[in-house]
C-alpha atoms as an extended CHARMM CRD file, in Angstrom:
* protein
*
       213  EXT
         1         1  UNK       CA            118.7650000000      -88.5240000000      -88.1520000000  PROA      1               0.0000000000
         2         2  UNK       CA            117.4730000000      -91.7650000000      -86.2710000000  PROA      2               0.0000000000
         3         3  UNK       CA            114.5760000000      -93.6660000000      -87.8500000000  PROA      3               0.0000000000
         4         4  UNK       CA            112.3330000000      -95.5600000000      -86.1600000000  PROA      4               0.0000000000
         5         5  UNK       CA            109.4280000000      -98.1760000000      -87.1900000000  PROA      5               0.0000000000
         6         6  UNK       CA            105.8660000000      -97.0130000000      -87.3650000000  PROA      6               0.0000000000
         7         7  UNK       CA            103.0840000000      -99.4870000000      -85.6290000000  PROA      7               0.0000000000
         8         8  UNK       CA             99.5380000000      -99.2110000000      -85.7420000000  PROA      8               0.0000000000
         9         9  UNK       CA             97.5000000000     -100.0020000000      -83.0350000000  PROA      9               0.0000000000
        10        10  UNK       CA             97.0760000000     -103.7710000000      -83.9370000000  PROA      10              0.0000000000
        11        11  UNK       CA            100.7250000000     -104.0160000000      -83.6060000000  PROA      11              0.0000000000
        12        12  UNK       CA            101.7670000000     -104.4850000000      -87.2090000000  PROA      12              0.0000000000
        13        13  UNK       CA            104.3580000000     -102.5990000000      -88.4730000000  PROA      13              0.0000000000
        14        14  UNK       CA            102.8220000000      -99.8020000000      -91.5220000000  PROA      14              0.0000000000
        15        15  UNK       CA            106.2050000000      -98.1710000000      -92.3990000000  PROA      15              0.0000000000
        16        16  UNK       CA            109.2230000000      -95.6200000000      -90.6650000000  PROA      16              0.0000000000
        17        17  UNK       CA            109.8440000000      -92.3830000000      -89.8180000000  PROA      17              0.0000000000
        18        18  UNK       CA            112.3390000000      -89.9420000000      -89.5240000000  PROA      18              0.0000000000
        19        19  UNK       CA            113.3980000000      -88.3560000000      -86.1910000000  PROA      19              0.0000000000
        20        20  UNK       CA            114.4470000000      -84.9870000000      -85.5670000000  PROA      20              0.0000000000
        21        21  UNK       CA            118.1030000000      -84.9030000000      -84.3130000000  PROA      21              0.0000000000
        22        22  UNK       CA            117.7590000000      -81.7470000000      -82.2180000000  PROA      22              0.0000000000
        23        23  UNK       CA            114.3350000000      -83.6970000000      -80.2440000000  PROA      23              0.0000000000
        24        24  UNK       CA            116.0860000000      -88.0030000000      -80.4070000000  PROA      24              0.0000000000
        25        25  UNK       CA            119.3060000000      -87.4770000000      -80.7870000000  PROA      25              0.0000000000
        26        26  UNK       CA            120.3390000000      -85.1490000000      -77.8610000000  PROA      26              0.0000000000
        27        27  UNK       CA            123.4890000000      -85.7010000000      -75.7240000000  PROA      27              0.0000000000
        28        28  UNK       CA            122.3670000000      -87.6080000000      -72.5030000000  PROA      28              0.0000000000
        29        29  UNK       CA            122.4550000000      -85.4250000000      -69.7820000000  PROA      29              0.0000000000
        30        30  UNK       CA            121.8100000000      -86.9850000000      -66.5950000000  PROA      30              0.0000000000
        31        31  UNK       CA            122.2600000000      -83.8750000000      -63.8120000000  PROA      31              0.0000000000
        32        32  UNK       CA            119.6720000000      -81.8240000000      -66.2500000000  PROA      32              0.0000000000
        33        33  UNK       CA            117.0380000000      -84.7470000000      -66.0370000000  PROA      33              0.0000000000
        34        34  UNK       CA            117.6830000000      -84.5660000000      -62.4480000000  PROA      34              0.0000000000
        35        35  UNK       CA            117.0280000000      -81.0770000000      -62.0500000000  PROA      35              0.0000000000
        36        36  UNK       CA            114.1910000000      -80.9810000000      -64.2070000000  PROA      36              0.0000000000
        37        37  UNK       CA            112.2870000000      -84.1470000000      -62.2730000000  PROA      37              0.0000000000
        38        38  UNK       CA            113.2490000000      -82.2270000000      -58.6570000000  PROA      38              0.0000000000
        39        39  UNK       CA            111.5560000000      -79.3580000000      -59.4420000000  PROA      39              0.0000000000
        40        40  UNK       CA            108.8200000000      -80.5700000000      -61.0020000000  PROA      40              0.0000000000
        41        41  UNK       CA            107.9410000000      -82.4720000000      -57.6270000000  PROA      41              0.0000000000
        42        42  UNK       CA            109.0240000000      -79.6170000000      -55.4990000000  PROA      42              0.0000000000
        43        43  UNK       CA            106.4420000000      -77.8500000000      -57.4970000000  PROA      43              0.0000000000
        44        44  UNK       CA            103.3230000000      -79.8490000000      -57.0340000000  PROA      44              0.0000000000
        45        45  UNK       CA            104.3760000000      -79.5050000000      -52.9480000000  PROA      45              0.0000000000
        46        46  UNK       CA            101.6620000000      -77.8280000000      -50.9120000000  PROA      46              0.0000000000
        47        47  UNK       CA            103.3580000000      -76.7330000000      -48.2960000000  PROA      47              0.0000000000
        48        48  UNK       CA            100.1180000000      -76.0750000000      -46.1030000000  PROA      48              0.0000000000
        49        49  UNK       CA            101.3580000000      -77.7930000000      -43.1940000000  PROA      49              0.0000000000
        50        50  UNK       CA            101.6590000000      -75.8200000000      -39.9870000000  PROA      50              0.0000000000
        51        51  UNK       CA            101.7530000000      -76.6670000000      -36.1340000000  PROA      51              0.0000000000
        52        52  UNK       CA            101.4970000000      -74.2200000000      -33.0790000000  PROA      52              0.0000000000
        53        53  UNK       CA            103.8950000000      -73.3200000000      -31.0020000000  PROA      53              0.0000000000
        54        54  UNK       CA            103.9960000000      -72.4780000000      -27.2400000000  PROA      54              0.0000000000
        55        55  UNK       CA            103.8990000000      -68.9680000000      -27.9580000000  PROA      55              0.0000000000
        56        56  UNK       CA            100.4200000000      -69.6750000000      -30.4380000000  PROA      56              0.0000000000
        57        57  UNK       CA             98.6460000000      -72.0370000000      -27.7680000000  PROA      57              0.0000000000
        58        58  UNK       CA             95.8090000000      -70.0430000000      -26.3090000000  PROA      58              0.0000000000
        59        59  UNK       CA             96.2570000000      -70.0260000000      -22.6350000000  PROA      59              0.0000000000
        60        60  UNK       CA             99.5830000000      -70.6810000000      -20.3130000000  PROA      60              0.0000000000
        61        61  UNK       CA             99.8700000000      -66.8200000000      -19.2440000000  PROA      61              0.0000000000
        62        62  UNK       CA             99.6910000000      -68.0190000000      -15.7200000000  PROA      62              0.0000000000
        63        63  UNK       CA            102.6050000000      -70.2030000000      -14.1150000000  PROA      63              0.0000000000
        64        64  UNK       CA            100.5760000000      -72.7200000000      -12.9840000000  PROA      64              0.0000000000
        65        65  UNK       CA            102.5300000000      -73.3410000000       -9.0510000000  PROA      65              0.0000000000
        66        66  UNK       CA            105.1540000000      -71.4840000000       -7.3400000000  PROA      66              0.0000000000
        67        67  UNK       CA            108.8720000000      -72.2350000000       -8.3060000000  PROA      67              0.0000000000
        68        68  UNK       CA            109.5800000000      -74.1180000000       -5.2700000000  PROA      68              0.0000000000
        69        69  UNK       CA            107.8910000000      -75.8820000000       -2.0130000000  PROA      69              0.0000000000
        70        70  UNK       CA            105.5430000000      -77.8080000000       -3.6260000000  PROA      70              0.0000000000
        71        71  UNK       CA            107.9560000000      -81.1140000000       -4.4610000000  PROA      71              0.0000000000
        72        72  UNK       CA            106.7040000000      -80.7520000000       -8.1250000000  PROA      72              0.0000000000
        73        73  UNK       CA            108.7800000000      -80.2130000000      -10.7680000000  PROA      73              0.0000000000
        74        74  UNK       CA            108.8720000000      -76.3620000000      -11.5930000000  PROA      74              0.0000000000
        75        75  UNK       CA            106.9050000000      -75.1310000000      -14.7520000000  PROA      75              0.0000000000
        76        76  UNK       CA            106.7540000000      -72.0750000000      -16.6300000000  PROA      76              0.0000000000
        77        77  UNK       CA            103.3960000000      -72.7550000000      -18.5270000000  PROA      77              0.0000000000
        78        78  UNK       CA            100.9800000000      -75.1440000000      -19.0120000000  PROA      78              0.0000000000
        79        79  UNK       CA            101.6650000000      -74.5940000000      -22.6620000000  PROA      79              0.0000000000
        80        80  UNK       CA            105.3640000000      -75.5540000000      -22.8160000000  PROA      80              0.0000000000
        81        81  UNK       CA            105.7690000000      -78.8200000000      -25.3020000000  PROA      81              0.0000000000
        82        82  UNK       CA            105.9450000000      -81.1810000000      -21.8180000000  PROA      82              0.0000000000
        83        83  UNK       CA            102.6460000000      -80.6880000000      -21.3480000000  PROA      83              0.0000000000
        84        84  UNK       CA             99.1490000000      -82.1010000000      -22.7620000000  PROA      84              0.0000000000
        85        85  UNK       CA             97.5860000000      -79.3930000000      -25.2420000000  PROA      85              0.0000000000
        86        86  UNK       CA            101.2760000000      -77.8320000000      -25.1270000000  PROA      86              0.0000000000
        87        87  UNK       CA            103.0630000000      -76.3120000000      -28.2200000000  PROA      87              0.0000000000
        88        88  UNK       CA            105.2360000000      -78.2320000000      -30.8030000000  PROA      88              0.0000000000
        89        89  UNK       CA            108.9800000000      -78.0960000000      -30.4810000000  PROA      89              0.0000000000
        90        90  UNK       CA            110.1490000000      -77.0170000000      -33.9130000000  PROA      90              0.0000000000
        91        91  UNK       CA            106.8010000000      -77.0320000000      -35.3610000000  PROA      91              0.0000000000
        92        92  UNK       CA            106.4200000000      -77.2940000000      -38.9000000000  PROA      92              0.0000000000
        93        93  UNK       CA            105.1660000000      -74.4070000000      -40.8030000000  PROA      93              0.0000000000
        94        94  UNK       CA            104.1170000000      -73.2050000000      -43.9800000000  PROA      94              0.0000000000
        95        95  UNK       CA            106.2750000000      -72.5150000000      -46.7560000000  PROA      95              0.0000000000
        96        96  UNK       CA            106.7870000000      -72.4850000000      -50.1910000000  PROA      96              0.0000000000
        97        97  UNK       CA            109.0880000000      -75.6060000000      -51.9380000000  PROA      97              0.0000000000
        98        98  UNK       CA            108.8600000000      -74.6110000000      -55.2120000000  PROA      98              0.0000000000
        99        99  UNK       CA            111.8970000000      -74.1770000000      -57.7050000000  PROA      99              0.0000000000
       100       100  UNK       CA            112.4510000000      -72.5510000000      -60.3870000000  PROA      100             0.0000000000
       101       101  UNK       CA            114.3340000000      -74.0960000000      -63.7390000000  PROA      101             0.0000000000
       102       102  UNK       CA            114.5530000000      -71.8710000000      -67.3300000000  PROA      102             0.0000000000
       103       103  UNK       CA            113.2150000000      -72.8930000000      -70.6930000000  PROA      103             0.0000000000
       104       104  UNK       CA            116.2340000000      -73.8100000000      -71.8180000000  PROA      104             0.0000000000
       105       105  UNK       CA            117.0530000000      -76.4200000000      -69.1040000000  PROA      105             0.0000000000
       106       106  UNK       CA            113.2870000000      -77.8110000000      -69.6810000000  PROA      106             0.0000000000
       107       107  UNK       CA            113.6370000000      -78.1560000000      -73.2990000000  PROA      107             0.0000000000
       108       108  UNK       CA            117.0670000000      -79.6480000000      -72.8640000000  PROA      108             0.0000000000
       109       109  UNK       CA            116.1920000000      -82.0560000000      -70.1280000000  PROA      109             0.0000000000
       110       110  UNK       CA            113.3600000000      -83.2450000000      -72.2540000000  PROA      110             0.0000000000
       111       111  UNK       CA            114.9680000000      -83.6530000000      -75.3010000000  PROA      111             0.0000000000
       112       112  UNK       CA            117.7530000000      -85.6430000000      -73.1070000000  PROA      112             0.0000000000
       113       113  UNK       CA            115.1780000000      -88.1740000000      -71.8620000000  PROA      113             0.0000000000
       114       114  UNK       CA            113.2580000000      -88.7040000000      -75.4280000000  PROA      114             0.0000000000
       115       115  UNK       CA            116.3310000000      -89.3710000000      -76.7120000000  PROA      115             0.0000000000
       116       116  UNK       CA            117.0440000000      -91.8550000000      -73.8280000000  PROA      116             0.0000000000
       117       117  UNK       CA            113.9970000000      -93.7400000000      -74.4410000000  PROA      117             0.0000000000
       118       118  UNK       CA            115.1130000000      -94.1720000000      -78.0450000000  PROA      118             0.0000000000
       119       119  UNK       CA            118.6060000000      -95.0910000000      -77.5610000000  PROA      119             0.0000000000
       120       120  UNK       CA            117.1130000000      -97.9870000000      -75.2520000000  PROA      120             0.0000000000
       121       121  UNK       CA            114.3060000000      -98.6840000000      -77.4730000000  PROA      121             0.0000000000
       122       122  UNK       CA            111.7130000000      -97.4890000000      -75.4270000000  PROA      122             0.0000000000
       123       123  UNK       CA            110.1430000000      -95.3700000000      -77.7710000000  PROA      123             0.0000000000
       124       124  UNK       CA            107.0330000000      -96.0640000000      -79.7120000000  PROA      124             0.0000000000
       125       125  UNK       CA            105.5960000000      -95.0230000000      -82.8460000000  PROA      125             0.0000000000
       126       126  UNK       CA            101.5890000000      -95.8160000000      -84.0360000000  PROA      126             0.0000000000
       127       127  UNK       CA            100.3240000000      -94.3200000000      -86.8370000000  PROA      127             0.0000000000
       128       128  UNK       CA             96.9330000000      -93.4830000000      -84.9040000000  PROA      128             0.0000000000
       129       129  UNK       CA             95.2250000000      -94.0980000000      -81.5570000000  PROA      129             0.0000000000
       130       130  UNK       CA             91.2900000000      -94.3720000000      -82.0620000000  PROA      130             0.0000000000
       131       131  UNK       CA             88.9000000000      -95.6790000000      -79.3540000000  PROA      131             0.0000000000
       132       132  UNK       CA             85.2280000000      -96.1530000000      -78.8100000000  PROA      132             0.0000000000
       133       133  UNK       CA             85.3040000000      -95.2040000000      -74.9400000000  PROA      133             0.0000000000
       134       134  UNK       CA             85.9620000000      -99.1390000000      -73.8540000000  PROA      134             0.0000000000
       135       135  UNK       CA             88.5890000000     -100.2350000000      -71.4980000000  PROA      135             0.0000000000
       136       136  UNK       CA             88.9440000000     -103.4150000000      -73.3570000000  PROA      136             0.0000000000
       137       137  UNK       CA             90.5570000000     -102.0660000000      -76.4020000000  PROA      137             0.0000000000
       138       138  UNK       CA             92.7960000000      -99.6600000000      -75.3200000000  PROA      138             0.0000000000
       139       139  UNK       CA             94.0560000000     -103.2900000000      -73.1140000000  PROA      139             0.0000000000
       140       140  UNK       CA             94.4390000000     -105.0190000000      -76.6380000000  PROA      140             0.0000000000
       141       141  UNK       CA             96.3380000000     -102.2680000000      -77.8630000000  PROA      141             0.0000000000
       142       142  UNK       CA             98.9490000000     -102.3240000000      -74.6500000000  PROA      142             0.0000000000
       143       143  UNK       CA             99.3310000000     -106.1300000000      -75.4450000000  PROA      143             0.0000000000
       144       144  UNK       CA             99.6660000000     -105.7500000000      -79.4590000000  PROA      144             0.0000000000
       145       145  UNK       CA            102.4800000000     -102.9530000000      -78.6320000000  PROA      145             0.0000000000
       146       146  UNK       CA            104.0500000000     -105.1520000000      -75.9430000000  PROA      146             0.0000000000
       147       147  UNK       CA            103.4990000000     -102.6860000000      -73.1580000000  PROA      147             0.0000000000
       148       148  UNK       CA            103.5720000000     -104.7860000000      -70.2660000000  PROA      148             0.0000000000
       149       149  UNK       CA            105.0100000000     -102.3960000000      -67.6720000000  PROA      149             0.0000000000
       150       150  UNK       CA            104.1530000000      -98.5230000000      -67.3040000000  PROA      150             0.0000000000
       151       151  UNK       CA            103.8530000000      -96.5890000000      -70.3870000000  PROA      151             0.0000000000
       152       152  UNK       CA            103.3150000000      -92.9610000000      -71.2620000000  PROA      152             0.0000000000
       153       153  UNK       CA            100.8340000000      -92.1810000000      -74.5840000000  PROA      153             0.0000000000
       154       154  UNK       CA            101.4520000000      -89.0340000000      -75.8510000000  PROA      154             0.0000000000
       155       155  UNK       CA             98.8190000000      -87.5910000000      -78.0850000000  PROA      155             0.0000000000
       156       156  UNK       CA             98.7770000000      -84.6890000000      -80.9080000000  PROA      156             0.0000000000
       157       157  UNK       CA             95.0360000000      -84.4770000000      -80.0980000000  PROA      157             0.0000000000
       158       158  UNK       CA             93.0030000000      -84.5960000000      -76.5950000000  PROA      158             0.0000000000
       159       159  UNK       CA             90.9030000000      -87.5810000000      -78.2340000000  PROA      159             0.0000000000
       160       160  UNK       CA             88.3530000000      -88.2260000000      -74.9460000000  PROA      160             0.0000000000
       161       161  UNK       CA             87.0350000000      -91.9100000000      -76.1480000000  PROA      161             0.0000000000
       162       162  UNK       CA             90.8650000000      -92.6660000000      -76.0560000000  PROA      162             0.0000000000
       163       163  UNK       CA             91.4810000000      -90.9190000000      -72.7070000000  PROA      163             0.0000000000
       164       164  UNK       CA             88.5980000000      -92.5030000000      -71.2420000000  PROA      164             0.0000000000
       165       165  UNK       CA             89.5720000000      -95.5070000000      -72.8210000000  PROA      165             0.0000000000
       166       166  UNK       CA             92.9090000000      -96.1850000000      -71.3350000000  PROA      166             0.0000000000
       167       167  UNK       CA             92.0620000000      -94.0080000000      -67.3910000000  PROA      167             0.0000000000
       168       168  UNK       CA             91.0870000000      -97.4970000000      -65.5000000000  PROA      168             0.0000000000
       169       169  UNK       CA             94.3750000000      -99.0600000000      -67.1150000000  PROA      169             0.0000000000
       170       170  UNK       CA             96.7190000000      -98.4220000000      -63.9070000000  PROA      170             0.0000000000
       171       171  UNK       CA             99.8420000000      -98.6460000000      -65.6210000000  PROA      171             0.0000000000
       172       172  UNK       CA             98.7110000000      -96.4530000000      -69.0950000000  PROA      172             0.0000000000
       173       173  UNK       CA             98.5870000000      -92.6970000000      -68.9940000000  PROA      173             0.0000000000
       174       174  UNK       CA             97.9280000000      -90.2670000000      -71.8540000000  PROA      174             0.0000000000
       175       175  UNK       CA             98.9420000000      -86.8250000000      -72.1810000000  PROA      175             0.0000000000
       176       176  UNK       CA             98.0130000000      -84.3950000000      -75.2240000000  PROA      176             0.0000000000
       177       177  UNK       CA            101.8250000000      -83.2900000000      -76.4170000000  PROA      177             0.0000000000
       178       178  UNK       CA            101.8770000000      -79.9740000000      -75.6270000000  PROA      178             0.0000000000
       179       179  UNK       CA            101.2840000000      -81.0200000000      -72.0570000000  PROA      179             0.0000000000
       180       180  UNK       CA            104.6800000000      -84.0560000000      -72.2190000000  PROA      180             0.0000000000
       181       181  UNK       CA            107.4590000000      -82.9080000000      -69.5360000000  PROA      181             0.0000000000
       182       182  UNK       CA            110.2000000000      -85.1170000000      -68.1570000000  PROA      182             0.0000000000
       183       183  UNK       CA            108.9530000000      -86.0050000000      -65.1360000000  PROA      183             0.0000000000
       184       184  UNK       CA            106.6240000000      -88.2380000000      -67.1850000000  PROA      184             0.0000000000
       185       185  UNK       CA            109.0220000000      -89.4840000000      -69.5860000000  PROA      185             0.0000000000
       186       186  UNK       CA            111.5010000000      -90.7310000000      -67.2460000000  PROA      186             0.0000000000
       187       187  UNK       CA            108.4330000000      -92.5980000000      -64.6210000000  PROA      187             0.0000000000
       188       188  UNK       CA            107.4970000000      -94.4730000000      -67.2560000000  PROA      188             0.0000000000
       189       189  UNK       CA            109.0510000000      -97.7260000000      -68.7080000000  PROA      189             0.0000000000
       190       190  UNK       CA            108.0590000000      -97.0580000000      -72.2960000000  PROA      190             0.0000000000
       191       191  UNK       CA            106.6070000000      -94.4540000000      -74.2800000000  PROA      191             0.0000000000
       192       192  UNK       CA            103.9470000000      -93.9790000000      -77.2820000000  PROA      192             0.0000000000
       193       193  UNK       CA            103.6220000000      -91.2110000000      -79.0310000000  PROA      193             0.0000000000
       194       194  UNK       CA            101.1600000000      -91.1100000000      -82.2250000000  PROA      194             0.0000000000
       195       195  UNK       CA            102.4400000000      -89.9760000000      -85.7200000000  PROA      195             0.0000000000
       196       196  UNK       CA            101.1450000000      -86.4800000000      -85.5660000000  PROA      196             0.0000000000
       197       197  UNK       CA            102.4940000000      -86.2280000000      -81.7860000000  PROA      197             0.0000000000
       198       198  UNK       CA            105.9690000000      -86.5970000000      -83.1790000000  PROA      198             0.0000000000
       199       199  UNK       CA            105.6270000000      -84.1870000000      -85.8830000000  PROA      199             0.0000000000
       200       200  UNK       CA            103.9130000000      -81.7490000000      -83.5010000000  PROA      200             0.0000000000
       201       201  UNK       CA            106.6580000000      -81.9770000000      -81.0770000000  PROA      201             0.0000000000
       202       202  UNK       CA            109.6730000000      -79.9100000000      -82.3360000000  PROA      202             0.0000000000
       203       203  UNK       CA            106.5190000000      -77.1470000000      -83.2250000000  PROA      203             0.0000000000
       204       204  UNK       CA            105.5170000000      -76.6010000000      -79.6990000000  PROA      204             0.0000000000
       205       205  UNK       CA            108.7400000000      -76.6620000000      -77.6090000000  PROA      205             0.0000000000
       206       206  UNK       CA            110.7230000000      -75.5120000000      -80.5430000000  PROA      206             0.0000000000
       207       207  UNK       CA            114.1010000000      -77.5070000000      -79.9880000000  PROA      207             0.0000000000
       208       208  UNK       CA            116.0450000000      -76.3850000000      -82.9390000000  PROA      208             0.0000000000
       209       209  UNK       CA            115.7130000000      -72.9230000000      -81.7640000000  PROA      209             0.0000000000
       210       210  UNK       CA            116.7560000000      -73.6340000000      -78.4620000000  PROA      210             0.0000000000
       211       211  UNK       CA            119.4310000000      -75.8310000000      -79.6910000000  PROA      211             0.0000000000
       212       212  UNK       CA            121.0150000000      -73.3250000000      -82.3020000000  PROA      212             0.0000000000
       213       213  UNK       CA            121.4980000000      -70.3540000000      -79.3670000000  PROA      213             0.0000000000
């Protein structure tokens, strides 16, 4: 099993821990990530976009002159796409993009890209994130952890003084673990998950389960 050094928030290093094999040490699979950060966009799609067509512009029953002898150009309706206030040629309508991807293939995909980010040491351990609310020092704890690009923290509790902390840091996001997916794992250039989030993990998605079928 992998180990990997324990911070706390100051950036100085308080001890290891052990990683679960079944969670950090899965097989990269790159097709699986794929599939798992397609549908997750394809899911958050609307899909509420819709245009008329000639048939669904009100009006045009009429032809609007007589098919020849007039010198203009003959017309069916004043509705046809040609014309101002006309229908859309191939108009987009509504529909539904979403996909659909098993538990299995989630689990997998996710333990795939954890174990990414800790193959390319992009993976973070603190012992504990605490906050009083202020912008400032969830920015001191980004520098002390040498998080200069995006990074993902990933809780084991929904702390709100931390969350509020780190929301008007553009490139810091949190998420409470049982809410991590792979979509967010593989955006972001680095990320922290607190002791308990780690131990919590393999509890709530259950990867040696899934692993052992």
């Amino acid at each position: 099993m992998p180990n990997i050094t324990v911070y706390n928030q100051s950036g100085a290093v308080v001890g290891e821990m052990e990683l679960n094999d079944a969670v950090f040490g899965a097989e990269y699979n790159e097709p699986l990530i794929h599939q798992a950060v397609v549908t997750r966009l394809a899911n958050e799609r609307q899909g509420t976009k819709s245009t008329l067509t000639r048939t669904e512009v009100r009006g045009g029953g009429k032809k609007p002159w007589r098919q020849k002898g007039t010198g203009n150009a003959r017309q069916g309706s004043i509705r046809a796409p040609q014309w101002i206030k006309g229908g859309v040629v191939f108009a987009p309508k509504s529909r539904d993009f979403s996909k659909k991807m098993n538990k299995y293939a989630k689990v997998l995909a996710l333990a795939s890209a954890l174990s990414k980010k800790v193959t390319d040491g992009e993976f973070v351990v603190v012992d504990e994130l605490t906050s009083t609310g202020k912008t400032k020092e969830m920015a001191a704890v980004a520098k002390a952890l040498g998080l200069t690009k995006s990074a993902l923290i990933v809780m084991d509790n929904a702390d709100e003084k931390v969350i509020r902390a780190a929301a008007n840091l553009p490139k810091i996001s949190t998420l409470p673990v049982e809410q991590i997916n792979t979509y967010d794992v593989v955006k972001n250039a680095k990320v922290v998950f607190t002791k308990g989030a780690v131990e919590r993990l393999v509890e709530t998605y259950v990867f040696e389960e899934v692993d052992a079928e």
